[in-house]
C-alpha positions in Angstrom: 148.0 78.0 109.9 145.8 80.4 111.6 147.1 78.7 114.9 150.5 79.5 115.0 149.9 82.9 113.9 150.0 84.2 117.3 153.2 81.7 118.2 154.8 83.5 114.8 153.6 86.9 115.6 155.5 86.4 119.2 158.5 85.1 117.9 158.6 88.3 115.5 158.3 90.1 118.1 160.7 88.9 120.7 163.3 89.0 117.3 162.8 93.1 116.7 162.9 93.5 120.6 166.3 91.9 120.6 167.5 93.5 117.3 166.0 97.0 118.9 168.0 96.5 122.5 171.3 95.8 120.9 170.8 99.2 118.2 169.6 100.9 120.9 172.8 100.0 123.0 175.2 100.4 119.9 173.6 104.0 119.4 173.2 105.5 122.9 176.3 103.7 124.8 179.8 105.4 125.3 181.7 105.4 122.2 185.1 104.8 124.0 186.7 102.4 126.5 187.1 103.8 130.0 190.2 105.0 131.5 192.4 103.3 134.2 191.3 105.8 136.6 187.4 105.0 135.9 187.7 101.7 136.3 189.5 101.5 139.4 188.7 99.9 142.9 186.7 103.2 144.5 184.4 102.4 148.1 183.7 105.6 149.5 186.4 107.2 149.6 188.3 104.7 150.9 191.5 103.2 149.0 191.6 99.5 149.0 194.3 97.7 151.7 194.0 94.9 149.8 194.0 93.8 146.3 190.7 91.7 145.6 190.6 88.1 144.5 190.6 87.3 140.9 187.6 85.5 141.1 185.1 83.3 143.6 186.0 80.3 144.8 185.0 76.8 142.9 183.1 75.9 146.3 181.0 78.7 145.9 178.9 77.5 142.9 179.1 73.6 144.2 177.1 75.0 147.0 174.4 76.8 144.9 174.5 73.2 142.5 173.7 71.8 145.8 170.8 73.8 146.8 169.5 74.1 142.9 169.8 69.9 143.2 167.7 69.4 146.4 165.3 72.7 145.4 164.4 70.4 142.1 164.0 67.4 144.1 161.6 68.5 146.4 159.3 70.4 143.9 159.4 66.7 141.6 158.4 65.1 145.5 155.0 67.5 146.1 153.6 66.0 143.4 154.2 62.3 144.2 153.7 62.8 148.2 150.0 64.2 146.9 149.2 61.2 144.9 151.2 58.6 146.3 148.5 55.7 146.5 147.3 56.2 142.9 150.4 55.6 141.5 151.4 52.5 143.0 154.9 50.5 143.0 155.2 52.3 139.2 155.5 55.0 140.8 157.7 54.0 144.0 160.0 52.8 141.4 160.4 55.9 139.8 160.5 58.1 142.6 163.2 55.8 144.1 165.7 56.1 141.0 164.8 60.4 140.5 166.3 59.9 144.3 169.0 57.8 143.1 170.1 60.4 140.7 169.9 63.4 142.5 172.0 61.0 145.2 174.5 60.3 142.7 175.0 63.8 141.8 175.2 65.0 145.6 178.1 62.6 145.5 179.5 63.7 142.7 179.6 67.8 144.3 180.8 66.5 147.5 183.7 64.3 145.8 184.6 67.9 144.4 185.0 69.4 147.4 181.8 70.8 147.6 181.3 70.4 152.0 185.0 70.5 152.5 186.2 74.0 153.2 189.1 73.6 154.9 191.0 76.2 156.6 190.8 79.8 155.6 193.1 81.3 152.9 194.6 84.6 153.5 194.9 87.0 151.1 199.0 89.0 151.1 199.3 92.1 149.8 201.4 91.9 146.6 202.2 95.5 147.1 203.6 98.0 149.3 201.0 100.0 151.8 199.0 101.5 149.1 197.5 105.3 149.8 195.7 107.7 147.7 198.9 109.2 146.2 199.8 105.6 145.5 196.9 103.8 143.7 196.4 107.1 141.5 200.0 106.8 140.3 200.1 103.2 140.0 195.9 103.3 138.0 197.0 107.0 135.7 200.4 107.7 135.8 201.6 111.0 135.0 202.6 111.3 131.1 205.2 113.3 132.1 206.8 110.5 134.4 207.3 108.0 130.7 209.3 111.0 129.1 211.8 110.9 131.9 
């Protein structure tokens, strides 16, 4: 027992650190949702010509599977290039079906579209020329405009 004290001691620890962040959050964060106004498009002063997309691109994260993929296979390769000879055609064999896999799931990312990017989408404007007058009406509109 006296050797997983310290593993239990951690665990404890990392448990009251996680129960103290979230009180701590709960206690000192702002009690109430933001406004429209606060949580509208603002970059320096400027108003937005466009609105921004809802979200990135699919291709976007194939790409970063892609290098994450080939970022794992080389650091599994180091070892193997250091100790080649000692390992033997065990070894070949294995390295040859790690590459196999990390081949098949290149294929797989590029059968997604991963490489393709075909030609560039253009975002329209689904509203009028916006303007500061504009974007604070449409973010906080004036109570006084519902009434009428």
């Amino acid at each position: 027992m006296d050797q997983y004290l310290p593993i239990l001691l951690l665990l404890a620890l990392g448990i009251l650190f996680a129960a103290g962040s979230f009180l701590a959050s709960g206690l000192l964060g702002p009690r109430k949702k933001p406004t429209a106004a606060k949580t509208a498009p603002y970059e320096c002063g400027i108003v937005p010509s466009r609105e921004p997309p809802q979200r990135f691109p699919v291709r976007f994260y194939l790409v970063a599977m892609i290098f994450i993929i080939f970022d794992i296979e080389i650091v599994f390769l180091y070892p193997f290039a250091v100790i080649f000879r000692q390992l033997g055609a065990f070894g070949m064999v294995e390295v040859i079906a790690f590459a196999v896999v990390v081949f098949v799931a290149f294929l797989y990312l590029v059968s997604n579209g991963a490489i393709s990017w075909g030609p560039a989408k253009r975002l329209e404007g689904g509203m009028p020329e916006r303007s500061s007058d504009s974007t604070i009406a449409r973010v906080a509109p004036d109570p006084a405009d519902r009434a009428a």
